[in-house]
C-alpha positions in Angstrom: 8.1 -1.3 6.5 12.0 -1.6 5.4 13.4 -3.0 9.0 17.3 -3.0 9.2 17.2 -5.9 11.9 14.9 -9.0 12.8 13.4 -8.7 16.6 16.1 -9.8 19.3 14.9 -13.0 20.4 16.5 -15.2 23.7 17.5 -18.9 22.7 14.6 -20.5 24.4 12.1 -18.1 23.1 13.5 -19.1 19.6 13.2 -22.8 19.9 9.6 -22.3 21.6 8.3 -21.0 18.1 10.0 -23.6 16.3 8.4 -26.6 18.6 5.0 -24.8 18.0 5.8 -24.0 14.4 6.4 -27.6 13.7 3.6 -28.7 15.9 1.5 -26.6 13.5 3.0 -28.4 10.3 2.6 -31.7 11.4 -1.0 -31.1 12.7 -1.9 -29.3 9.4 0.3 -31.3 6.3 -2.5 -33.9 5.8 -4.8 -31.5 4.4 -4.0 -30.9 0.4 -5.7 -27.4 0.6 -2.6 -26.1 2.0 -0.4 -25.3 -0.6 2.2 -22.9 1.5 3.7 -22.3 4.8 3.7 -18.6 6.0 6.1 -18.4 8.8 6.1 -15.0 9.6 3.1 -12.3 8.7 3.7 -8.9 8.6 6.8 -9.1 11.2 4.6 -10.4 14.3 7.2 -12.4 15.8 9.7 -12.2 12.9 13.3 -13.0 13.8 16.1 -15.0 12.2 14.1 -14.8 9.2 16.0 -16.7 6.4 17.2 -19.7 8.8 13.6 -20.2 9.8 12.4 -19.9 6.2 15.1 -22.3 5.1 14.3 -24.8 8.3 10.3 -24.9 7.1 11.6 -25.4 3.6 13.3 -28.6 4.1 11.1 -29.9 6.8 8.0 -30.0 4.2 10.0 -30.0 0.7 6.5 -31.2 -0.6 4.9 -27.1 -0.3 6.1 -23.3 -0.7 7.2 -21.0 1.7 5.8 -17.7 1.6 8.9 -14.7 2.5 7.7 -12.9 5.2 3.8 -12.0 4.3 3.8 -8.0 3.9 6.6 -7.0 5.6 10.7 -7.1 5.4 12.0 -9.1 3.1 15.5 -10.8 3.3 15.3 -12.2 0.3 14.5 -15.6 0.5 11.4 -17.9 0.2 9.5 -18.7 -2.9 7.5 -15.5 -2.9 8.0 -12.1 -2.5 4.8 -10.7 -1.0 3.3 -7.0 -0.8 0.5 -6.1 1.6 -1.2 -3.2 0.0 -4.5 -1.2 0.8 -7.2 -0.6 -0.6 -4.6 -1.4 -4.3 -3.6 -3.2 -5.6 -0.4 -3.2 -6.7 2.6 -5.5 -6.7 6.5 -6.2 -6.2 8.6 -6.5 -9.5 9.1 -10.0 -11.1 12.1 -11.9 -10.4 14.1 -14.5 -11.8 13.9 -16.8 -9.2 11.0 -15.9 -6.8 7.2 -15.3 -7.6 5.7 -11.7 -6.8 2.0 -12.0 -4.9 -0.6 -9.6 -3.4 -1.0 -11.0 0.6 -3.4 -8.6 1.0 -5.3 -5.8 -0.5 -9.0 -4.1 -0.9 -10.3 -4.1 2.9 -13.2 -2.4 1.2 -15.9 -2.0 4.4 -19.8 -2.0 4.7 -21.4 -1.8 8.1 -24.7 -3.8 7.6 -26.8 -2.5 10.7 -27.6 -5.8 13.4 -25.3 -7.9 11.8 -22.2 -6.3 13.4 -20.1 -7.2 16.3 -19.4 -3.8 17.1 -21.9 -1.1 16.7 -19.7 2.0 17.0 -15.9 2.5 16.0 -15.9 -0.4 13.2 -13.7 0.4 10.2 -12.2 -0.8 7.3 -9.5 0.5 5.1 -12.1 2.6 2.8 -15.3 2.4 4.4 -18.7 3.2 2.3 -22.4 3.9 3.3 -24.0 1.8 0.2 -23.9 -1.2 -1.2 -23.4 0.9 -4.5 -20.4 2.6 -2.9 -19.3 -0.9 -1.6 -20.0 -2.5 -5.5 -18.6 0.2 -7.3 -15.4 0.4 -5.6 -15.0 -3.5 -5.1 -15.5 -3.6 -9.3 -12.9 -0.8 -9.9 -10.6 -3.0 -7.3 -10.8 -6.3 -9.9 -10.5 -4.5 -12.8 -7.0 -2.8 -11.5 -6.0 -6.6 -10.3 -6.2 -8.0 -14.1 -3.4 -5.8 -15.9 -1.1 -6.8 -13.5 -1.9 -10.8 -14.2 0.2 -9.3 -17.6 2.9 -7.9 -15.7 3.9 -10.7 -13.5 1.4 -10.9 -10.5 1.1 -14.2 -9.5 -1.5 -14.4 -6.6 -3.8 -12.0 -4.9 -5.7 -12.5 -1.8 -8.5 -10.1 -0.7 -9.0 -8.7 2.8 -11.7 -10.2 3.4 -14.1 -13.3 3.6 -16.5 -12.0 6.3 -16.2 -9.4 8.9 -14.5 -9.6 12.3 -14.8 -8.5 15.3 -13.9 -4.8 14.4 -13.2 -4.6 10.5 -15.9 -4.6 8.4 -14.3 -5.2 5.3 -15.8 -8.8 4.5 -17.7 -10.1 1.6 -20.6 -11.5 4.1 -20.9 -10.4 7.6 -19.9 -10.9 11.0 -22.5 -13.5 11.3 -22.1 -14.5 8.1 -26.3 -14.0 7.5 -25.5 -11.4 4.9 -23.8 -11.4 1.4 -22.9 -8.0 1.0 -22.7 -8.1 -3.0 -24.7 -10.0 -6.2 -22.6 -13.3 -5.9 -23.2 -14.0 -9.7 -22.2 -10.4 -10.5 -18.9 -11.0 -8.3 -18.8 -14.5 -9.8 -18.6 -13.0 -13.4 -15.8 -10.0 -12.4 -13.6 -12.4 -11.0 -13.7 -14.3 -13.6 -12.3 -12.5 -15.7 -9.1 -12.7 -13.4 -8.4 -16.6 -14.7 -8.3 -15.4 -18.4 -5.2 -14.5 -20.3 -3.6 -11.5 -19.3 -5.2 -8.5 -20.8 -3.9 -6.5 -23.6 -3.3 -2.9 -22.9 -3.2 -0.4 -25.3 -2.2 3.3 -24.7 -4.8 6.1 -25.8 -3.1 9.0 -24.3 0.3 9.0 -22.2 0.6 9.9 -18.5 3.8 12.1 -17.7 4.9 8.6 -15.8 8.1 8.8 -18.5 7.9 12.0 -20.4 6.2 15.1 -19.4 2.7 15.6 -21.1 1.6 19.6 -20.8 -1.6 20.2 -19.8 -3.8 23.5 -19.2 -3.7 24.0 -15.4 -5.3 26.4 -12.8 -6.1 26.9 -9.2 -8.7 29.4 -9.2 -12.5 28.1 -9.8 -12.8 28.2 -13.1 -16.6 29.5 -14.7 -19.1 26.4 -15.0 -18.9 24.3 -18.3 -15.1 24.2 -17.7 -15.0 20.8 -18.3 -16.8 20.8 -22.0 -15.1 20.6 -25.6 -16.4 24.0 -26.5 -14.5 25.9 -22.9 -11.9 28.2 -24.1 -9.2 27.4 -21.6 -6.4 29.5 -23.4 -6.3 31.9 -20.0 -5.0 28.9 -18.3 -1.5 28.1 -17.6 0.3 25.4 -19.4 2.9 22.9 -18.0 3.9 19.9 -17.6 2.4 17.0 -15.1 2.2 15.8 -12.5 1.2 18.5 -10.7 1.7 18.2 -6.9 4.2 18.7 -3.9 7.6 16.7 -4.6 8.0 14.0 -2.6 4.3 13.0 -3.0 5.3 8.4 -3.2 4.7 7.0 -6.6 5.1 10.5 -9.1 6.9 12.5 -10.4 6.2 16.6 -10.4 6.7 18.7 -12.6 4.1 21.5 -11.8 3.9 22.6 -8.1 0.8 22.3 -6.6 -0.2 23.3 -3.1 -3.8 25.0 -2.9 -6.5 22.3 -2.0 -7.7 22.6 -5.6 -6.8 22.4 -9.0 -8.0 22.2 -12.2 -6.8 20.6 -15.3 -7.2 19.8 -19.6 -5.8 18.6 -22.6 -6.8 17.8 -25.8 -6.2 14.5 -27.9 -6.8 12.3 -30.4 -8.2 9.2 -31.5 -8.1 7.7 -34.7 -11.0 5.3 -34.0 -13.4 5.1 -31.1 -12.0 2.2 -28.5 -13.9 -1.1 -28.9 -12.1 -2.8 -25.3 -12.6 -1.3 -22.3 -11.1 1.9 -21.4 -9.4 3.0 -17.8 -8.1 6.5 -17.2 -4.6 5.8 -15.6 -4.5 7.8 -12.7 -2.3 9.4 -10.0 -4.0 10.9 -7.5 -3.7 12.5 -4.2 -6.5 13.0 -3.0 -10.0 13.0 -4.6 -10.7 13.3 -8.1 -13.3 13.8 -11.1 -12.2 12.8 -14.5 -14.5 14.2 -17.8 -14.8 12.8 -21.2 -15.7 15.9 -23.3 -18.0 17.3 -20.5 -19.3 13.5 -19.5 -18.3 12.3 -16.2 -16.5 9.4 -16.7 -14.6 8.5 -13.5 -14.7 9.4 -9.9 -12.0 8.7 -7.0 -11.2 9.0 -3.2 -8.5 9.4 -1.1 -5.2 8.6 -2.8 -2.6 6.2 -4.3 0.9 5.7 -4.2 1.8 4.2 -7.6 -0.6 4.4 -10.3 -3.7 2.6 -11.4 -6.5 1.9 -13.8 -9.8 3.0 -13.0 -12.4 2.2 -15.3 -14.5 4.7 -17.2 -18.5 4.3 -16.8 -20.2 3.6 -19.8 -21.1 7.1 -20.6 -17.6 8.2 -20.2 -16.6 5.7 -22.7 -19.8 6.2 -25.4 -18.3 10.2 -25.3 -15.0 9.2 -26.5 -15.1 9.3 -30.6 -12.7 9.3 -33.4 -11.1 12.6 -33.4 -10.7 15.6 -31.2 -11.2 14.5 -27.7 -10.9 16.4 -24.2 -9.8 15.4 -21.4 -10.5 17.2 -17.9 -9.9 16.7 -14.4 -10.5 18.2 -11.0 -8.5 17.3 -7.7 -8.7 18.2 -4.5 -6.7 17.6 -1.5 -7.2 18.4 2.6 -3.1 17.2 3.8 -0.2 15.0 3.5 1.4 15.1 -0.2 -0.7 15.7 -3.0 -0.8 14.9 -6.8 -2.5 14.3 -10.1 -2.1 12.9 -13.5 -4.4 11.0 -16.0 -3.7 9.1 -19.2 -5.9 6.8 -21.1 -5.2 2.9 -21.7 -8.3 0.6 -23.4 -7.8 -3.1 -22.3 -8.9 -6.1 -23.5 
């Protein structure tokens, strides 16, 4: 949210939260763990935001204070700080303030008599397998390391263990259940405290320039999505293909039935040794083919782009050469959008 204004507070309510805010401090400034102060999160409370940002900031010189977590920013503190689910995604660098993640992923599981609520839990995408849950939560890390290489300097996922209502944690309510391989999820986020990745583009989204594609909204005969489908009945333009105003795209191609179809060719000059992502836009769900191989699968949508790695089968299909790339979409309200490009990372 962009507020114009910080809440209207009365003078005493305003020196109530600073007695408690510096109660808090002083309780809490022994303990090294604590490496920054987050005065306001997500505009609970938030008022007279850069004088109390400054006030923390001299009290305890010794840490950083995080800019309001997640919501308005006026532009001061030592991070700027985006709240984004599932993600992730991030503010731009600056000169003189770090960009971090608050919050993102909020990936849920209900694990059945190990809840706190039985009906009515949620989470911000909510699965029915551990599969589902692993899949997703792998796809989530691999997005978070390209941006390491743009700037990102923190992330922090939503969440440790259930609570009362979400069930987006790592462990449960009763923290008796670990809902993923912890060596697995050891050796994914590893990967996060490595250099930054290096990305290399295989094929161009229309993110700058336009890239035309073979398009259509009417079911197209089975094997549409193989290297041999003659597709030449198809119209051509340019993506992405979508309603305009859809957040984080730009259209080209207008697209309003609930489904649409779409191909190009390409080529490689060798077959991709790192791993390879299929840079998506998407709005809602979507299948993504390697030369007839299903090589990526997404739900619900996004507002600015992302990497979504290709299953190992998707990436075995790519080869040196002539390459196709297909994709279906479909969408059930709201704005709507799609386009695909190819980046390998490693």
């Amino acid at each position: 949210p962009d507020w114009k204004q910080d809440g209207e507070c009365t003078v005493a309510e305003m020196a109530q939260y600073k007695t408690e805010l510096k109660a808090m401090i002083d309780h809490l400034r022994v303990f090294p763990s604590i490496y920054c102060w987050v005065p306001f999160n997500e505009g609970w409370g938030q008022h007279d935001t850069n004088n109390v940002l400054k006030w923390v900031k001299e009290y305890d010189p010794s840490r950083l204070v995080n800019g309001p977590s997640g919501w308005t920013d006026r532009g001061f503190g030592d991070m700027k700080d985006a709240h984004i689910y599932p993600g992730p995604g991030m503010f731009p660098t600056m000169p003189d303030r770090v960009s971090v993640l608050g919050e993102f992923g909020g990936l849920g599981l209900p694990v059945a008599n190990h809840l706190w609520k039985d009906q009515g839990n949620w989470g911000y995408r909510t699965y029915k397998t551990r599969e589902e849950l692993r899949d997703n939560y792998r796809q989530l890390v691999f997005r978070l390391r390209p941006l390491i290489g743009r700037g990102l300097s923190a992330a922090v996922y939503t969440q440790t263990t259930d609570v009362e209502v979400e069930v987006n944690g790592l462990m449960t309510y009763d923290r008796e259940v670990i809902k993923f391989d912890v060596p697995e999820l050891a050796a994914w986020h590893k990967t996060l405290y490595g250099p930054p990745p290096v990305i290399t583009e295989l094929l161009a989204t229309s993110e700058k320039d336009a890239q035309r594609w073979r398009h259509t909204t009417t079911r197209p005969a089975d094997g549409w999505e193989k290297t041999d489908f003659d597709a030449s009945a198809w119209a051509e333009g340019p993506a992405g293909f979508g309603t305009k105003g859809t957040p984080g795209v730009v259209i080209r191609t207008e697209w309003k039935t609930p489904d649409v179809w779409i191909r190009r060719d390409f080529d490689l000059k060798a077959a991709p040794t790192g791993d390879v992502a299929v840079r998506l836009h998407h709005d809602e769900d979507a299948e993504v083919y390697i030369n007839g191989v299903l090589a990526a699968r997404v739900q619900g949508y996004v507002t600015q782009y992302v990497e979504v790695p290709l299953t190992p089968a998707g990436k075995a299909a790519l080869r040196p050469g002539r390459n196709v790339i297909a994709v279906h979409c479909r969408q059930t309200g709201g704005g709507q959008s799609i386009d695909a490009g190819l980046v390998e990372v490693k």
